[in-house]
C-alpha positions as CSV (number, residue, x, y, z in Angstrom):
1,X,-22.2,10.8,57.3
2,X,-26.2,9.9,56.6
3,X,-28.7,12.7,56.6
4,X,-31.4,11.7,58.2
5,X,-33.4,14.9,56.3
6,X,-32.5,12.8,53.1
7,X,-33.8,9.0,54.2
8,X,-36.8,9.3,55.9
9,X,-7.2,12.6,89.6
10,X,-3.9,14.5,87.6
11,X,-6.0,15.8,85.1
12,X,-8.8,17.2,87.5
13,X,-5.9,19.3,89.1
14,X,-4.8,20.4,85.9
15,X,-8.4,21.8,84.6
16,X,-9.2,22.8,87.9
17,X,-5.7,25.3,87.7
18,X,-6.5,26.3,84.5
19,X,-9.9,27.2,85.3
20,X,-8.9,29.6,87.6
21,X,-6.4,31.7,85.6
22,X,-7.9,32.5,82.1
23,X,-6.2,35.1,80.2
24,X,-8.3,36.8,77.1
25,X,-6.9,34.2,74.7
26,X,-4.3,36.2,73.2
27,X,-0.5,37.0,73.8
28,X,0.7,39.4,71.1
29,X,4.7,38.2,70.5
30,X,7.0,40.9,72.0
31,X,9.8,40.5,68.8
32,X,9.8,39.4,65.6
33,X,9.5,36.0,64.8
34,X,13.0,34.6,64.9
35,X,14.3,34.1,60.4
36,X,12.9,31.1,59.6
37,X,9.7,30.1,57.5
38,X,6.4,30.5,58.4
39,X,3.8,27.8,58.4
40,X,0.6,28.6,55.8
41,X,-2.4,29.0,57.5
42,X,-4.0,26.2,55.6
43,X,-2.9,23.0,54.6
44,X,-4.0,24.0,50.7
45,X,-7.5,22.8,49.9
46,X,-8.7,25.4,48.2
47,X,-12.4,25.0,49.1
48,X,-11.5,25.4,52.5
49,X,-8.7,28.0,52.2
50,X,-8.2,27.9,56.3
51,X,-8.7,24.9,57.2
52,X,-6.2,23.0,58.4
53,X,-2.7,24.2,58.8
54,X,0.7,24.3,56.7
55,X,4.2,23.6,58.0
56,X,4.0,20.6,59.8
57,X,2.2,17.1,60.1
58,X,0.9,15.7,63.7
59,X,1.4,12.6,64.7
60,X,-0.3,12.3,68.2
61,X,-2.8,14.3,69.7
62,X,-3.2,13.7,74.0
63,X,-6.3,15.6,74.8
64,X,-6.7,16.2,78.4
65,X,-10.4,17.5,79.2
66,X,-12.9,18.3,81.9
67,X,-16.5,19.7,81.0
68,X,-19.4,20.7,83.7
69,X,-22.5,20.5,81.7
70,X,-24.5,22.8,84.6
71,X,-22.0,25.3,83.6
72,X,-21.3,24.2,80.2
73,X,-17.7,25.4,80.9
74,X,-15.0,22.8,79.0
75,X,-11.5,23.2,80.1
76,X,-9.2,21.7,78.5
77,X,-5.0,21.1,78.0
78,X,-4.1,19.6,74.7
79,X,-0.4,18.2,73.6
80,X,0.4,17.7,70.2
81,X,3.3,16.2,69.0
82,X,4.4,16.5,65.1
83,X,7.3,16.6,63.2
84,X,8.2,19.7,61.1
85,X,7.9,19.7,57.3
86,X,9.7,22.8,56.4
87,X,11.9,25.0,58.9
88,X,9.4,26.6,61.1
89,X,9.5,30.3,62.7
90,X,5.9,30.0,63.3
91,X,3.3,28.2,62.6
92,X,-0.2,27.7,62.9
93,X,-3.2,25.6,64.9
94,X,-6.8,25.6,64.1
95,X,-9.1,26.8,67.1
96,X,-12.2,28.8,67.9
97,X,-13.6,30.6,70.4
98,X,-12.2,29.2,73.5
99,X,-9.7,31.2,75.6
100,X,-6.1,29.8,75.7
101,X,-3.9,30.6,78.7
102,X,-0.3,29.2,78.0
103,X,1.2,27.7,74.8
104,X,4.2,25.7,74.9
105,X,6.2,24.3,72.3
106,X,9.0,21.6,73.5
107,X,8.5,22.5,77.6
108,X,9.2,26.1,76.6
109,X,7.1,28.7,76.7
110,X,5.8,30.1,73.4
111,X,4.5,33.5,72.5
112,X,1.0,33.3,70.8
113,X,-1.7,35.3,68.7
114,X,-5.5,34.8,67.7
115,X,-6.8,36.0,64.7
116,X,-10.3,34.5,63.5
117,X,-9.9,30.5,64.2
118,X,-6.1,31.2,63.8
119,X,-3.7,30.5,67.1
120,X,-0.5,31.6,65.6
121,X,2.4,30.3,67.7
122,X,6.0,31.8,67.8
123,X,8.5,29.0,69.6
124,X,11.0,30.9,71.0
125,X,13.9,28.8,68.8
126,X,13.0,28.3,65.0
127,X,12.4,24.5,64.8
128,X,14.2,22.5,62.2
129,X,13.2,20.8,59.0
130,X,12.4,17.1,59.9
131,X,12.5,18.4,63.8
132,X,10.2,16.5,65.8
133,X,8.2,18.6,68.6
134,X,5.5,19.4,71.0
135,X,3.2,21.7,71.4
136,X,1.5,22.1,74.8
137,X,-2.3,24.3,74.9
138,X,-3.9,25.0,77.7
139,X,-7.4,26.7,77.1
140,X,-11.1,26.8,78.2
141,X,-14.6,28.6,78.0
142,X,-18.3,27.7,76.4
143,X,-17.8,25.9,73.5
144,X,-19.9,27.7,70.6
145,X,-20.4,25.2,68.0
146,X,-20.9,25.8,64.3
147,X,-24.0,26.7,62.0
148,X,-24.1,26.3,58.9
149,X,-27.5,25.9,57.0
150,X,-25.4,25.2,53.6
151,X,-24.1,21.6,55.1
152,X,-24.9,19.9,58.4
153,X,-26.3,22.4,60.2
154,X,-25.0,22.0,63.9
155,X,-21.9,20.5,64.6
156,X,-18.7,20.6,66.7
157,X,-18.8,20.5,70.4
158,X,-22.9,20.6,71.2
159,X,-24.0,21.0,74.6
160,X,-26.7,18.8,75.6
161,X,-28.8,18.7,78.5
162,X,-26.9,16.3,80.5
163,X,-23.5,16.9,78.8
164,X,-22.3,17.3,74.9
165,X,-23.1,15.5,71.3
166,X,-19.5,15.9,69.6
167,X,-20.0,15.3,65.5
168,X,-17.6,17.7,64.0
169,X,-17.7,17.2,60.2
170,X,-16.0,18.9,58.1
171,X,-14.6,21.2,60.3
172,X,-15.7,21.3,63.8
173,X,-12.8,20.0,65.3
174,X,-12.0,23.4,66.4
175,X,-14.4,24.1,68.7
176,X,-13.1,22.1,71.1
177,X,-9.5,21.2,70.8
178,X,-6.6,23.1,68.6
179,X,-5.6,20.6,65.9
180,X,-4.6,20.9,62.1
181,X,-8.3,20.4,61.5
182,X,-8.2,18.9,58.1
183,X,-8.6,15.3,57.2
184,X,-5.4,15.7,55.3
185,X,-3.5,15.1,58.2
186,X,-4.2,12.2,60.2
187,X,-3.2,11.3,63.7
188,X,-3.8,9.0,66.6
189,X,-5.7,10.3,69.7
190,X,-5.4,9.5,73.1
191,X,-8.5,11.3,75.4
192,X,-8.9,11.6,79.2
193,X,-12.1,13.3,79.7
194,X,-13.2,14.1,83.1
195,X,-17.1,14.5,84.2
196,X,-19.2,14.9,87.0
197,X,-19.9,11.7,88.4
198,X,-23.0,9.7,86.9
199,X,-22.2,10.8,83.7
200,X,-20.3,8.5,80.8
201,X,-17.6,10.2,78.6
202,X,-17.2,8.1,75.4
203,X,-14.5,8.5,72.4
204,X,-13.2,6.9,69.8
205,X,-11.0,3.8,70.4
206,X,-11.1,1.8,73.6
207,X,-11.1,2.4,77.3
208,X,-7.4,2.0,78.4
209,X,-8.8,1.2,81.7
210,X,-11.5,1.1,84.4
211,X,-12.7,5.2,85.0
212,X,-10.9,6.1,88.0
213,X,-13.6,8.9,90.4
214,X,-12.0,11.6,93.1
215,X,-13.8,14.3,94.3
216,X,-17.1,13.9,92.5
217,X,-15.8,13.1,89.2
218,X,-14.9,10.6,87.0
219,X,-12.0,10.6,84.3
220,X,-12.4,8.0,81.9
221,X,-9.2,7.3,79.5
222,X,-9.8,6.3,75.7
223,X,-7.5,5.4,73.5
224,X,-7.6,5.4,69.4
225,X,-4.1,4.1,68.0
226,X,-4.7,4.5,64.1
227,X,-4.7,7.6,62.2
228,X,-7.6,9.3,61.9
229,X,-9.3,12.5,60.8
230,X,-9.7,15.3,63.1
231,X,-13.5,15.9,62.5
232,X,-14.2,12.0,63.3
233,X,-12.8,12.3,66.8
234,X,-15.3,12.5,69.4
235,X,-16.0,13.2,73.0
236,X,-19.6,12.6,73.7
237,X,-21.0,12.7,77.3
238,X,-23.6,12.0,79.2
239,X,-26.2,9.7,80.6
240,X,-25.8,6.2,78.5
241,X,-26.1,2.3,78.8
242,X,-23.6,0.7,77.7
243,X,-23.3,-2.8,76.2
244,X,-20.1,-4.6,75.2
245,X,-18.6,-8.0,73.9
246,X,-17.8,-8.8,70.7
247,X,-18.9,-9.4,67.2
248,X,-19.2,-13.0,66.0
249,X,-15.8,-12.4,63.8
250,X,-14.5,-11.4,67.3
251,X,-14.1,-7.7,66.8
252,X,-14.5,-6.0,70.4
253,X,-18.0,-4.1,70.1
254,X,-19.5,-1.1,72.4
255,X,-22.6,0.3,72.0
256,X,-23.9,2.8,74.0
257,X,-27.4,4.6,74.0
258,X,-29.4,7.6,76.6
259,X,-31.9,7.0,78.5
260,X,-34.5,7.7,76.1
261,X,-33.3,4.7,73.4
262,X,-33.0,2.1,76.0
263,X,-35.0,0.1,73.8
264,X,-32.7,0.3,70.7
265,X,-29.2,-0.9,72.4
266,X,-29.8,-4.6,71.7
267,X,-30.4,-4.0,68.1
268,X,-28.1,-1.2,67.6
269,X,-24.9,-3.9,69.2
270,X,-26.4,-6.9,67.3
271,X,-26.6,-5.4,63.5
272,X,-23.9,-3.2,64.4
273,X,-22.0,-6.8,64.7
274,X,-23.6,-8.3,61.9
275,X,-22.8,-5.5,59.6
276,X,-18.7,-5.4,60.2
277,X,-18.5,-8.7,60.3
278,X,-19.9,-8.9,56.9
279,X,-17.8,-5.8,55.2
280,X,-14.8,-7.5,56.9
281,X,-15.9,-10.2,53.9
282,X,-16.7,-7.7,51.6
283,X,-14.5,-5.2,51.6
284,X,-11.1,-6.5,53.7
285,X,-10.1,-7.1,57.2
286,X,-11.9,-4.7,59.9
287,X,-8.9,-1.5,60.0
288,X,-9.6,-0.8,63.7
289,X,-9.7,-2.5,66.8
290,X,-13.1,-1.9,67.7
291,X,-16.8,-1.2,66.4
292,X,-19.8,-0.2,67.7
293,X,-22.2,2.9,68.0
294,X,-23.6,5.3,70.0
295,X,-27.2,6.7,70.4
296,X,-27.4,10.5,72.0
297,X,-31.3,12.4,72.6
298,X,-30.0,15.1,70.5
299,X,-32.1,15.9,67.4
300,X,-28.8,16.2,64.9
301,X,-30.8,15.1,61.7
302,X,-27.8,13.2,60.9
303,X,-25.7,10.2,61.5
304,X,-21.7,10.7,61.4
305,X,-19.0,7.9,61.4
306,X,-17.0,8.9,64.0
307,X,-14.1,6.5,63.9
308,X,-15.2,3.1,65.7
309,X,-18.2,4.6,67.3
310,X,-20.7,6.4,64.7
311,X,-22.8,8.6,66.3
312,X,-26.5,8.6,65.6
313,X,-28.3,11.7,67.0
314,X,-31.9,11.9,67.9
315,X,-33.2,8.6,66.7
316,X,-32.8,4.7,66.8
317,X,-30.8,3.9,63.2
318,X,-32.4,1.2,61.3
319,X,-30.4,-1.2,59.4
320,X,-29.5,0.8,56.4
321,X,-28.0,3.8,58.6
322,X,-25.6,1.4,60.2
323,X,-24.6,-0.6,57.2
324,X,-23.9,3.0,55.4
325,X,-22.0,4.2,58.7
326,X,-20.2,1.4,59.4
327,X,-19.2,1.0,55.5
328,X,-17.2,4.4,56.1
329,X,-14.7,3.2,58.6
330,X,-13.3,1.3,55.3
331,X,-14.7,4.5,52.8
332,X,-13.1,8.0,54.8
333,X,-11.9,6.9,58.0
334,X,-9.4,4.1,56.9
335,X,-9.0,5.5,53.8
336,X,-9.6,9.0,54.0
337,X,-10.0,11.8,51.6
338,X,-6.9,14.5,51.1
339,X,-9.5,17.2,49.9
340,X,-12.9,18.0,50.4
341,X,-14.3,18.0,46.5
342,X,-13.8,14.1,46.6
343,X,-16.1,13.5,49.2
344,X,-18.2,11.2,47.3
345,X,-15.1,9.1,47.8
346,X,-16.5,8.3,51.2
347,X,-20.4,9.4,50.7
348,X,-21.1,7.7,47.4
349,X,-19.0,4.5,48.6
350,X,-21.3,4.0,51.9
351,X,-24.2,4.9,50.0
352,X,-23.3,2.1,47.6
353,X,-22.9,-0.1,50.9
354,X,-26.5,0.0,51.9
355,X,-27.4,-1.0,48.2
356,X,-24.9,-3.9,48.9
357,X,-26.5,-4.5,52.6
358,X,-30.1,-4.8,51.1
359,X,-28.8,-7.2,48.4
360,X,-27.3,-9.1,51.2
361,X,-30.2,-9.3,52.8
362,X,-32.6,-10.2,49.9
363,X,-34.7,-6.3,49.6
364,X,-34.2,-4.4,47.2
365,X,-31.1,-5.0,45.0
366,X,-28.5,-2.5,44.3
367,X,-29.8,-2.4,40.0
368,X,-33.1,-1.7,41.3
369,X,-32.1,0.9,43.4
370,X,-29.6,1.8,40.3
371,X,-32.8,1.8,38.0
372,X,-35.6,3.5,40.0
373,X,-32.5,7.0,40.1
374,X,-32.0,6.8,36.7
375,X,-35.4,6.4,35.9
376,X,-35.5,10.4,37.1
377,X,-36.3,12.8,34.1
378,X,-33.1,14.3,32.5
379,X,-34.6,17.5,33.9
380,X,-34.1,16.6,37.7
381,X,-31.9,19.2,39.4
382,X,-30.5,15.9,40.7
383,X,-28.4,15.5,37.6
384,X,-27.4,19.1,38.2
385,X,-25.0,18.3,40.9
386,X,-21.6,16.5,39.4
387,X,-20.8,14.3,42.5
388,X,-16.8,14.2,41.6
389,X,-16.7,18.3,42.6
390,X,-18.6,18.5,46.1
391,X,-19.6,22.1,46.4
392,X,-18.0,23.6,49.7
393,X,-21.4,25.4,50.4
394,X,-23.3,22.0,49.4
395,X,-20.8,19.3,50.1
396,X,-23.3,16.8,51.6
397,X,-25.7,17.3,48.6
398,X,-28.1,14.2,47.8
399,X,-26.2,13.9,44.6
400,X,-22.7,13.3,45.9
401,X,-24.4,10.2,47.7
402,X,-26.8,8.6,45.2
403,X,-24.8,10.0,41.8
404,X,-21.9,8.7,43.7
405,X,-23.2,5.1,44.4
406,X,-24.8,4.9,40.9
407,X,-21.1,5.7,39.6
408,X,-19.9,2.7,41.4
409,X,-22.7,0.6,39.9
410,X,-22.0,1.9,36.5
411,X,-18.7,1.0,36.4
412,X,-19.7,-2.7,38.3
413,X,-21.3,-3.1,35.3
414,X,-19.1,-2.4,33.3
415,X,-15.9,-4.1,34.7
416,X,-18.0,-7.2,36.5
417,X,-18.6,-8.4,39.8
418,X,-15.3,-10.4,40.6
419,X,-12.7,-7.3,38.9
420,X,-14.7,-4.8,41.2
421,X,-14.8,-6.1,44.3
422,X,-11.1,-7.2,43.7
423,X,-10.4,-3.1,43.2
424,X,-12.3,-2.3,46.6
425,X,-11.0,-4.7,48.3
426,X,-7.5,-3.4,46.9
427,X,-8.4,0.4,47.0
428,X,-8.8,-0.1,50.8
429,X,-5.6,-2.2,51.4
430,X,-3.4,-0.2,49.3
431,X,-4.4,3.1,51.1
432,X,-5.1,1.8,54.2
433,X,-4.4,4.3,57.4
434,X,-3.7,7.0,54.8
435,X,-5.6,9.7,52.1
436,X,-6.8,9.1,48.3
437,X,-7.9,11.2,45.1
438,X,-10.4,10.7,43.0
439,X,-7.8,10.6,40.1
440,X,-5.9,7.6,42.0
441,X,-9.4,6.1,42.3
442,X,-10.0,5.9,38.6
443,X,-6.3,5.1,37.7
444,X,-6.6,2.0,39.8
445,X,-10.3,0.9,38.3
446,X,-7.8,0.9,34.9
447,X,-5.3,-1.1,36.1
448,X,-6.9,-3.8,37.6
449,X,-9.6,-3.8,34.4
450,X,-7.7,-3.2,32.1
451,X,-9.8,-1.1,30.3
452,X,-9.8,3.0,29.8
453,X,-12.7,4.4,31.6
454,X,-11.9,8.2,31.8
455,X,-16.0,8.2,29.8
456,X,-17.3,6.3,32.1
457,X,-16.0,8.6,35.4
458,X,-16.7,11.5,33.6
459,X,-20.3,11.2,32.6
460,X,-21.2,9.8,36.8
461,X,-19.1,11.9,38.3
462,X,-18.0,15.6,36.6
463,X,-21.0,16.2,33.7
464,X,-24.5,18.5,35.2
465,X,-26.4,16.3,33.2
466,X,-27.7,12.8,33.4
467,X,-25.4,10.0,31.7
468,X,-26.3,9.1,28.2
């Protein structure tokens, strides 16, 4: 994520059925929960105490959608399928706002309850330890997204004009599917999203197939096969030009841009080429199977890496943005964080990228950007902020980006060019598809050094004060 403040036909009859038999969202279980466990209402970060969801781990989410932007009504049937981690008598899913009319878990109907962003659902047989299963939720409404002044701002499921900007870090999942909304667990995504017709419905992955139009609207089917966080999933609609082919390293690349940016698709698909192609050098082989970008007329104020297609909203990304956005589907999408205080895991990495991109291009090189930070007085708030313990009503703080990137430096420096970009390159492949800690981070830096560094971590990333 780049702040933009901080750098200058079966599924139509489906919604159209659920659409007309809503229930109030809630169905209060008739009996006790059969004896059994029951799932933790989050998955255990404690900065984000309900987020996310205990119990169980998804493997596969099929979301099956239709939205109406004149009405600004999404309905929607998702099917999650996840094996069980402890025996389950309940368990949890992470959605809010919308009204869900059935719940279903293995074909058979389940008893259900809302409490806050809770859906608590009550299989009607307790389901095994190791049991694999699916849960079936059927749902609609407005999508509300979220506000938060302390982080983003606006994110989730946005309506727009001519249909929806869908950025939903850290936790804005929920507001438009039910998922265990935490980037802990990781899944692959399969989307049809259906639209009136004129409109384009992108996502993450690739198009499984020509969009198929009945009756005034047009599903289109996308497809993303490796694991991936719930907040970088996306289902952004509206009016775009598209442009596709591939990258010179022959990675399949989509951009896409509204109306209003027509101007910036040749140069958003060109660097956005040009810039995987060269982290496929730098920091390993490309971990998806397709890149790109999209451009919405939504005034966001940010840029968010939503896996294979980052979204940029309100404004034509120069350079910089999509080295630093691109950078992240090795830094938090590939390898992805397991709790939100290491976020400069993914921030301070793709911050560190554009350094790396401007070097590349022979700017500004990343010790002169290194220099002109610590060049700030000792008395900067900046050096307030330790970047190794993002603050949950702060996370995307200035520090966790640039104190993050100059930690990198610092220890570049210290460790040399060839040992440390051996370790990314290694950091990447050894957690590839997966979720990292900061501690595994610096345990690996002394490994492949050879050298103890718990000084050197310490001072960049967990001291309020700037390093001696």
């Amino acid at each position: 994520m780049r702040s933009i403040r901080h750098a200058v036909a079966p599924v139509v009859a489906i919604l159209t059925l659920l659409g007309c038999s809503p229930t109030d969202g809630a169905v209060a279980p008739t009996s006790p929960a059969p004896a059994g466990s029951v799932g933790a209402p989050g998955i255990g970060d404690r900065d984000f105490p309900l987020d996310g969801n205990g119990g169980y781990d998804v493997t596969h989410y099929g979301l099956a959608l239709g939205y109406t932007p004149a009405t600004k009504r999404l309905d929607g049937v998702t099917t999650i399928r996840a094996r069980a981690l402890q025996r389950l008598s309940r368990f949890n899913l992470d959605l809010s706002g919308l009204q869900v009319s059935e719940v279903s878990v293995d074909g058979t109907r389940a008893t259900y309850s809302r409490q806050g962003d809770e859906l608590t659902v009550v299989p009607a047989a307790v389901l095994a330890s190791g049991a694999r299963f699916t849960v079936r939720v059927a749902y609609g409404g407005e999508p509300r997204p979220i506000t938060d002044s302390g982080n983003l701002g606006t994110y989730g499921f946005i309506p727009t004009p001519d249909g929806a900007f869908v950025t939903a870090e850290p936790n804005g999942a929920k507001t438009w599917f039910p998922a265990n909304d935490h980037p802990a667990d990781k899944a692959a995504f399969d989307f049809e999203i259906t639209v009136p017709r004129g409109l384009t419905a992108l996502a993450n992955g690739e198009l499984t197939g020509e969009p198929t139009t009945a009756d005034g609207r047009t599903t289109f089917r996308w497809r993303e096969s490796h694991p991936m966080a719930t907040y970088l999933a996306t289902a952004t609609l509206g009016k775009f030009t598209l442009r596709r082919g591939e990258t010179a390293g022959g990675v399949p690349n989509v951009a896409a841009v509204d109306p209003a940016y027509h101007g910036s698709l040749t140069k958003l698909y060109t660097v956005s080429g040009e810039v995987t192609d060269h982290w496929s050098k730098v920091f390993g082989r490309y971990p998806f199977s397709s890149t790109g970008g999209v451009v919405d007329d939504f005034s966001a104020g940010y840029a968010l890496e939503t896996q294979t297609k980052p979204m940029y909203g309100g404004f034509a990304p120069d350079e910089s943005i999509i080295a630093h956005e691109l950078a992240h589907q090795w830094f938090g999408n590939s390898v992805s964080i397991r709790r939100w205080q290491d976020l400069w895991l993914n921030e301070g990495f793709a911050t560190y990228a554009e350094w790396l991109w401007s070097e590349h291009r022979g700017r500004t090189t990343a010790d002169a950007h290194f220099a002109a930070l610590r060049a700030r007085p000792a008395s900067d708030a900046f050096w307030t902020y330790p970047p190794g313990r993002a603050r949950p009503d702060d996370l995307f703080n200035d520090a966790v980006y640039k104190r993050g990137a100059m930690t990198l430096h610092a220890l570049r420096e210290e460790i040399g060019d060839q040992t440390f970009f051996a370790l990314l390159r290694e950091w990447v492949e050894r957690h590839k598809y997966g979720n990292a800690t900061t501690e595994q981070f610096v345990t690996l830096a002394e490994q492949r050094s050879g050298r103890q560094l718990d000084a050197l971590f310490d001072a960049w990333l967990f001291q309020p004060e700037r390093p001696a």
